[in-house]
PyMOL commands that place a pseudoatom at each C-alpha (Angstrom):
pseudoatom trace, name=CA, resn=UNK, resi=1, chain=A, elem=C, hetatm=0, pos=[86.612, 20.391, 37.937]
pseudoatom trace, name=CA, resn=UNK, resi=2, chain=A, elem=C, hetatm=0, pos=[85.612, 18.927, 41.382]
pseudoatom trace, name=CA, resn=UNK, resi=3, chain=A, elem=C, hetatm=0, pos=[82.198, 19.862, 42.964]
pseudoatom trace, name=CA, resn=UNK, resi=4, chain=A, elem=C, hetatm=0, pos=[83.710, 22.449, 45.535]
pseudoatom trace, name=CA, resn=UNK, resi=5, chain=A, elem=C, hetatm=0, pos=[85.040, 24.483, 42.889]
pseudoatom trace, name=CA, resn=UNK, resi=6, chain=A, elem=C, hetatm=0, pos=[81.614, 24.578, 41.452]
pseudoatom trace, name=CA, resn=UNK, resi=7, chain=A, elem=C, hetatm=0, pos=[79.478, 27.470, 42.901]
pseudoatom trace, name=CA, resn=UNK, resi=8, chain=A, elem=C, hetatm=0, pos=[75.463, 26.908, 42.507]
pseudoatom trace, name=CA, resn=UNK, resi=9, chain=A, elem=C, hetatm=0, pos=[72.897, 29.443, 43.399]
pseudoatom trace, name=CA, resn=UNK, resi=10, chain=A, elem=C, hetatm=0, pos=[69.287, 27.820, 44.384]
pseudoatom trace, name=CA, resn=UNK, resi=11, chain=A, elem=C, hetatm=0, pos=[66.281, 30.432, 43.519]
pseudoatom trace, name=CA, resn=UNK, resi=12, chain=A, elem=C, hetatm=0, pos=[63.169, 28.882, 44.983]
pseudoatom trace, name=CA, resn=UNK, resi=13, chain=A, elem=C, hetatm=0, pos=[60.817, 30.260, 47.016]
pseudoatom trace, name=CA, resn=UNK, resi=14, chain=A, elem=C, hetatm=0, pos=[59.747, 27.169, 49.172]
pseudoatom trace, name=CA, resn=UNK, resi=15, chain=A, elem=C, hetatm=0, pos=[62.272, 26.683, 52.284]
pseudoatom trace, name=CA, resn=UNK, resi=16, chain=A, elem=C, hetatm=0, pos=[61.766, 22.886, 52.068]
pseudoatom trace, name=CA, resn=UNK, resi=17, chain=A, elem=C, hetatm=0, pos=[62.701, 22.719, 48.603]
pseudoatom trace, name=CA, resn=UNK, resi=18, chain=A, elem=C, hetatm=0, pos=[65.692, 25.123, 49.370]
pseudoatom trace, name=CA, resn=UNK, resi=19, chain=A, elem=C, hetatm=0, pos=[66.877, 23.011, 52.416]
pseudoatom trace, name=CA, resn=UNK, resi=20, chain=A, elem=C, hetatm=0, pos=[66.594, 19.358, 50.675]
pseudoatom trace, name=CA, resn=UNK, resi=21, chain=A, elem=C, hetatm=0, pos=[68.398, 20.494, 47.038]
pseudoatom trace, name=CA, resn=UNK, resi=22, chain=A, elem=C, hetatm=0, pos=[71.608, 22.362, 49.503]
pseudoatom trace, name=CA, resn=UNK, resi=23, chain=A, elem=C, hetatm=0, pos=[71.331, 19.929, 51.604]
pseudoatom trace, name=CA, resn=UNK, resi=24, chain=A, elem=C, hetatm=0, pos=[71.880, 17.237, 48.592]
pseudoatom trace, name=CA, resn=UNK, resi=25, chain=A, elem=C, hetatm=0, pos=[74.192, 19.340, 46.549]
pseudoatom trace, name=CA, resn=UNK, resi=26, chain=A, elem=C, hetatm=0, pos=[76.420, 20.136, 49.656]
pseudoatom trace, name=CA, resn=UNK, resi=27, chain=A, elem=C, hetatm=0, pos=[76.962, 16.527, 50.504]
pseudoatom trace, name=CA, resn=UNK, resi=28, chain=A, elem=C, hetatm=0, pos=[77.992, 16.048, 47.023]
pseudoatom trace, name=CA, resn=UNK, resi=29, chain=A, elem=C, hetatm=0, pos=[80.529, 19.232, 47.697]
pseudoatom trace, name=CA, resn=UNK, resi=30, chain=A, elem=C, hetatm=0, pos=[78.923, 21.873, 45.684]
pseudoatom trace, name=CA, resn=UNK, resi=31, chain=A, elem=C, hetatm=0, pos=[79.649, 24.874, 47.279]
pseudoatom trace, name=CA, resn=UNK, resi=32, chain=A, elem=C, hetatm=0, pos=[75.891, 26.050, 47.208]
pseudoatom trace, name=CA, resn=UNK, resi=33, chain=A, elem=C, hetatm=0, pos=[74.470, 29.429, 47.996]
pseudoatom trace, name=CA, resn=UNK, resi=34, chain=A, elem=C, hetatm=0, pos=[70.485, 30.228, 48.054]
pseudoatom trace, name=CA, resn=UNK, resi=35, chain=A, elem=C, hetatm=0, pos=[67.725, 32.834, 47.308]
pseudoatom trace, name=CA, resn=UNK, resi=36, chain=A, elem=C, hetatm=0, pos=[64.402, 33.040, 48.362]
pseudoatom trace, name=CA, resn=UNK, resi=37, chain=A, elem=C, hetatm=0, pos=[63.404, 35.214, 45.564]
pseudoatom trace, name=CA, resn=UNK, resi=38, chain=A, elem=C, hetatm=0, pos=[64.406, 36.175, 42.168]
pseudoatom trace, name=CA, resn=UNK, resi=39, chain=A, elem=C, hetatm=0, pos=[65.426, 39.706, 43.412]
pseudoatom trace, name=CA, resn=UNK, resi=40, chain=A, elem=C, hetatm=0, pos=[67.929, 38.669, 46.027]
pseudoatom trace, name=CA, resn=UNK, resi=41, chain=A, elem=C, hetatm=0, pos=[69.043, 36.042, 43.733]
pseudoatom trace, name=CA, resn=UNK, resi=42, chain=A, elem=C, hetatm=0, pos=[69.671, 38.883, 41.122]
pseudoatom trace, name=CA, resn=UNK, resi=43, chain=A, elem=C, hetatm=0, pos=[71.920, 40.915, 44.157]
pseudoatom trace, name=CA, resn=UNK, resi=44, chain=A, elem=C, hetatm=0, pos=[73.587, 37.673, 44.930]
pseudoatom trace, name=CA, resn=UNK, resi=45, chain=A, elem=C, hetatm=0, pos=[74.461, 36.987, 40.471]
pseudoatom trace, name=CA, resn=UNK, resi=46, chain=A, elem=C, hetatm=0, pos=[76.585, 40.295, 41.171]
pseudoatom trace, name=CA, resn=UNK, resi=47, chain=A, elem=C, hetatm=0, pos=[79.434, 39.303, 43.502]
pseudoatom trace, name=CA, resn=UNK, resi=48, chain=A, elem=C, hetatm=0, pos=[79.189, 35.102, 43.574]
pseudoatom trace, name=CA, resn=UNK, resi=49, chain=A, elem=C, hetatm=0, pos=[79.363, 34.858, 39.623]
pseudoatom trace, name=CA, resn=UNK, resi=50, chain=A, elem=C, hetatm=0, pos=[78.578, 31.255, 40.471]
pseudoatom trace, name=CA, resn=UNK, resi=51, chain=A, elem=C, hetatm=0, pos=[78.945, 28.312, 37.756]
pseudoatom trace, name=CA, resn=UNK, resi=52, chain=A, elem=C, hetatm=0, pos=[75.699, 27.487, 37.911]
pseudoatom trace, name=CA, resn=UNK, resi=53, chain=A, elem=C, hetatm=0, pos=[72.003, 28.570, 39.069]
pseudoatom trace, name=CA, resn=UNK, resi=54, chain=A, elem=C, hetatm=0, pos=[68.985, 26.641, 39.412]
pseudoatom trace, name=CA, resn=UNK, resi=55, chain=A, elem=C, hetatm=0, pos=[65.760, 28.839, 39.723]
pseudoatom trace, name=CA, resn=UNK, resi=56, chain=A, elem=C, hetatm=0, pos=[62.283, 27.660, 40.036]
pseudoatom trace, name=CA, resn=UNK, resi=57, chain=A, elem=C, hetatm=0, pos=[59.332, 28.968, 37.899]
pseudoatom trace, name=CA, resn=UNK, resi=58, chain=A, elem=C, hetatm=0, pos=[57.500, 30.501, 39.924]
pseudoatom trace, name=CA, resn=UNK, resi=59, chain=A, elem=C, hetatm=0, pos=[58.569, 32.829, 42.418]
pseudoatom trace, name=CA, resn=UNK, resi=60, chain=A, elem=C, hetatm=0, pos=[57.211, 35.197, 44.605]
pseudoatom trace, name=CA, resn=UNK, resi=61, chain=A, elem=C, hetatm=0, pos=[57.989, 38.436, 42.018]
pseudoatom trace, name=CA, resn=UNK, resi=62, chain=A, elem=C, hetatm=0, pos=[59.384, 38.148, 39.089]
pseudoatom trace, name=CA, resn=UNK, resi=63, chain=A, elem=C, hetatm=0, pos=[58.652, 34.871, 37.880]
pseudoatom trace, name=CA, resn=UNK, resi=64, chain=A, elem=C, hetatm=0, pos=[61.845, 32.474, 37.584]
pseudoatom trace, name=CA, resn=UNK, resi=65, chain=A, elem=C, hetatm=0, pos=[61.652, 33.110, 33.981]
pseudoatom trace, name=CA, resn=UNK, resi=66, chain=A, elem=C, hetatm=0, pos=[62.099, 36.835, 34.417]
pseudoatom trace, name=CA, resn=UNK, resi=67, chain=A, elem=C, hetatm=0, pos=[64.982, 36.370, 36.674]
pseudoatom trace, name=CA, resn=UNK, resi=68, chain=A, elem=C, hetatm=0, pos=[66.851, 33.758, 34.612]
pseudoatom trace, name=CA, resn=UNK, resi=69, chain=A, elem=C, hetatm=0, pos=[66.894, 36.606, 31.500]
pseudoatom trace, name=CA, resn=UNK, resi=70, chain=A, elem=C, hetatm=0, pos=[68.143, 39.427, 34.191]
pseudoatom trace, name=CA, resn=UNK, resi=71, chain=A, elem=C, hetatm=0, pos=[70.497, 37.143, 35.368]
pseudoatom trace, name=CA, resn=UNK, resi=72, chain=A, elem=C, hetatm=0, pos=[72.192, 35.847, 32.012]
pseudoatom trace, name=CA, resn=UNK, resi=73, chain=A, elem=C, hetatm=0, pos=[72.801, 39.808, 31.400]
pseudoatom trace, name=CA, resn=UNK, resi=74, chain=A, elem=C, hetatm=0, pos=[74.511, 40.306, 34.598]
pseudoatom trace, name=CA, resn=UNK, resi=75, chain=A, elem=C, hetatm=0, pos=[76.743, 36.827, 33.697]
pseudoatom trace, name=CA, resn=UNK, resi=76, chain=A, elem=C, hetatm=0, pos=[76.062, 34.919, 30.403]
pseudoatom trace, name=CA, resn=UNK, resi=77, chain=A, elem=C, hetatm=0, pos=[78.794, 32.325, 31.296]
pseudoatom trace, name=CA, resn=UNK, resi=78, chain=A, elem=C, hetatm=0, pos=[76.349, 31.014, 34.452]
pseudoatom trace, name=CA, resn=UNK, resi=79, chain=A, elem=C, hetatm=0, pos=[74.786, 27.933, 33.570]
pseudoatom trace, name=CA, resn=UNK, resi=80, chain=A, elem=C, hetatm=0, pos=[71.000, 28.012, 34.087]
pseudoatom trace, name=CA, resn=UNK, resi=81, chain=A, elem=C, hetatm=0, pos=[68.335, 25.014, 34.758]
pseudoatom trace, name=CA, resn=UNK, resi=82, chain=A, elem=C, hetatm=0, pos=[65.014, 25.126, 35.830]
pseudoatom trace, name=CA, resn=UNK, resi=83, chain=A, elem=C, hetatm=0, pos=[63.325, 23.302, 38.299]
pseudoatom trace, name=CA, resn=UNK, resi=84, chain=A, elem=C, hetatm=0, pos=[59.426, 23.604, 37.895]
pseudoatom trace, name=CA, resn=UNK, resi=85, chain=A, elem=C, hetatm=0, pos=[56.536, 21.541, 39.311]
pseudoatom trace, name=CA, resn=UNK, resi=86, chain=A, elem=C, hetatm=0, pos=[54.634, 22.404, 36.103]
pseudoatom trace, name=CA, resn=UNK, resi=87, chain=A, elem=C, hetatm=0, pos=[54.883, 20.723, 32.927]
pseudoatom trace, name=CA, resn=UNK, resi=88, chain=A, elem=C, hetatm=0, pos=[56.863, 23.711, 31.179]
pseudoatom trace, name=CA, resn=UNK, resi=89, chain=A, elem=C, hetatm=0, pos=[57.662, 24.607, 27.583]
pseudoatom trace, name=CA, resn=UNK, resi=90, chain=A, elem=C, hetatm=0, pos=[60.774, 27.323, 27.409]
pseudoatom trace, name=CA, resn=UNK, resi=91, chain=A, elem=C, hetatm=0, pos=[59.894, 30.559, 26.153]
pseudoatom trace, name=CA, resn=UNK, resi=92, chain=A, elem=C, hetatm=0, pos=[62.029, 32.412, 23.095]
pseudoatom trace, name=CA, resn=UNK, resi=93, chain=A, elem=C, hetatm=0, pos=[63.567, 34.357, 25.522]
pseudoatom trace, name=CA, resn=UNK, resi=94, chain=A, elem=C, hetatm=0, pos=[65.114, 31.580, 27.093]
pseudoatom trace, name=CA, resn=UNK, resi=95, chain=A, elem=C, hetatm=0, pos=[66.335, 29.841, 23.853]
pseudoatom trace, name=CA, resn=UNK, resi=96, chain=A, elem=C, hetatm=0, pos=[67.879, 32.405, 22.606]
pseudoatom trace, name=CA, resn=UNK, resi=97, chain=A, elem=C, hetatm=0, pos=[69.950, 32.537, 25.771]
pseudoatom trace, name=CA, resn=UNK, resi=98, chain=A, elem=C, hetatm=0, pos=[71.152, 28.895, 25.017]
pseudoatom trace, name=CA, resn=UNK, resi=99, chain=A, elem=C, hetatm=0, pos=[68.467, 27.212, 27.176]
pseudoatom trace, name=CA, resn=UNK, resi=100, chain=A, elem=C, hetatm=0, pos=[67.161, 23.393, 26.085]
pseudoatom trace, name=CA, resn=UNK, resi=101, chain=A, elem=C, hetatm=0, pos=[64.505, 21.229, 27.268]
pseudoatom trace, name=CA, resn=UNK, resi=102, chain=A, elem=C, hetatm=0, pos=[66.918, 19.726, 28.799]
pseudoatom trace, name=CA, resn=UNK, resi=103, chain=A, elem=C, hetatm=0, pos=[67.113, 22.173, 31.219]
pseudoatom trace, name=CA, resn=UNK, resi=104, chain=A, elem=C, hetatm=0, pos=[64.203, 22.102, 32.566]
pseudoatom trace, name=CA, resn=UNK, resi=105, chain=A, elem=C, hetatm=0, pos=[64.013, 19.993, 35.588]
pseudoatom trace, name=CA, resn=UNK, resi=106, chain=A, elem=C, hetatm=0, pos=[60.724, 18.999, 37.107]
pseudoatom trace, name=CA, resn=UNK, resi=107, chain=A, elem=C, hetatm=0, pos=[59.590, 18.559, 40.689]
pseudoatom trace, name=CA, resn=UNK, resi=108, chain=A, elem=C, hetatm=0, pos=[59.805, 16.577, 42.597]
pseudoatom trace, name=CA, resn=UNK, resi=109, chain=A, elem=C, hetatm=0, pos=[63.462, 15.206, 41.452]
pseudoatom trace, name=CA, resn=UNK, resi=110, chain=A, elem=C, hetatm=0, pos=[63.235, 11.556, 41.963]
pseudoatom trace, name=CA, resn=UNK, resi=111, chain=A, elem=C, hetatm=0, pos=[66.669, 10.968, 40.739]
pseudoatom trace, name=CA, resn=UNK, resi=112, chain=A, elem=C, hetatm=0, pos=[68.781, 13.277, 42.958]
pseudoatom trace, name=CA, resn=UNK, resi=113, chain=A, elem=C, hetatm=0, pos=[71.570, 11.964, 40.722]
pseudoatom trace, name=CA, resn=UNK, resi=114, chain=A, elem=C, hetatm=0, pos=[70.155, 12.785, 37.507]
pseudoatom trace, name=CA, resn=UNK, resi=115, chain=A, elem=C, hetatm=0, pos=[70.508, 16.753, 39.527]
pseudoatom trace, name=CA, resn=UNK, resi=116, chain=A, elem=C, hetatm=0, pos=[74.147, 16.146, 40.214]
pseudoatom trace, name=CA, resn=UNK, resi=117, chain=A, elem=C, hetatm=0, pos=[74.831, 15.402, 36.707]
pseudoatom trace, name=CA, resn=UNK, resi=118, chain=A, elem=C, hetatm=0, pos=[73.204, 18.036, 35.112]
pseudoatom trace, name=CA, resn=UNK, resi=119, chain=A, elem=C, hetatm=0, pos=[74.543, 20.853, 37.599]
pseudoatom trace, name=CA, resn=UNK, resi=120, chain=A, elem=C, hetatm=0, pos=[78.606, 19.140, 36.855]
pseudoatom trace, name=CA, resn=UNK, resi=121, chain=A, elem=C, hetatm=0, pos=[77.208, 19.063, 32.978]
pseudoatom trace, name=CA, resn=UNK, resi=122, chain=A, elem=C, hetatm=0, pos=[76.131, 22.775, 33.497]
pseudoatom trace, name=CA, resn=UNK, resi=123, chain=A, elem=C, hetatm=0, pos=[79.313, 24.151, 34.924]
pseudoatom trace, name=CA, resn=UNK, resi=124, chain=A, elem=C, hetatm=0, pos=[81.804, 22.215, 32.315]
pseudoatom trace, name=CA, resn=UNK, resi=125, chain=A, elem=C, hetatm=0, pos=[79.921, 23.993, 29.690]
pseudoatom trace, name=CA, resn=UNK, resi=126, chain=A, elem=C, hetatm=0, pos=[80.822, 27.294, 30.780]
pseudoatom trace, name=CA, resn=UNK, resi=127, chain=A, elem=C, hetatm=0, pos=[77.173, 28.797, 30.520]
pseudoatom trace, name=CA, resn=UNK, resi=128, chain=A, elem=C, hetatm=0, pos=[74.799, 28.657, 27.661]
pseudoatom trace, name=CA, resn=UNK, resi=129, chain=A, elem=C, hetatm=0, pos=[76.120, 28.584, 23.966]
for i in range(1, 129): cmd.bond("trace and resi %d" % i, "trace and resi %d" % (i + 1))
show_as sticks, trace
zoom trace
């Protein structure tokens, strides 16, 4: 699968964070789409069915936990990591939807590669298992 075929939608409330990750991701020709909260990102899961979504922790709303459980229901074969600035232990909730610790991202990503990898790892898988 080559990058442009992968769609990604970005959930983070900071606009820096949000330009610099596209900004990356596009130049390495994911086709990526963005969110500034967890609720648009939840209108946006309904028509781009993207491969993948990366959603921060905290949000303004429903935290980025909250959204990454509304947003498996609306399409369990999305792909989800999370990209925290806190040291972060996944919840149940997002276990049982197929999440691992390594899924969980922190910030800031030194290793933009490490990103790339993990988004083309994402999508191959077809979603959580």
């Amino acid at each position: 699968m080559e990058n442009c075929d992968i769609a990604v939608l970005l959930v983070d409330d900071d606009e820096m964070i949000r330009e610099c990750v596209t900004a990356y991701l596009e130049d390495e020709g994911f086709s990526v789409h963005v969110a500034a909260s967890g609720e648009v990102g939840l209108e946006m899961m309904l028509s781009l069915r993207p491969a993948v979504c990366i959603s921060d922790l905290r949000l303004t709303g429903m935290s980025g936990e909250e959204f990454i459980v509304k947003a498996h229901a609306l399409n369990p074969t999305t792909g989800f990591l999370l990209h925290t600035g806190m040291i972060y232990s996944l919840s149940d909730k997002l276990y049982a939807i197929g999440m691992t610790d390594e899924d969980v991202l922190l910030k800031p990503i030194h290793d933009l590669a490490r990103l790339v990898s993990k988004v083309r790892n994402s999508a191959a898988a077809g979603g959580p298992l």
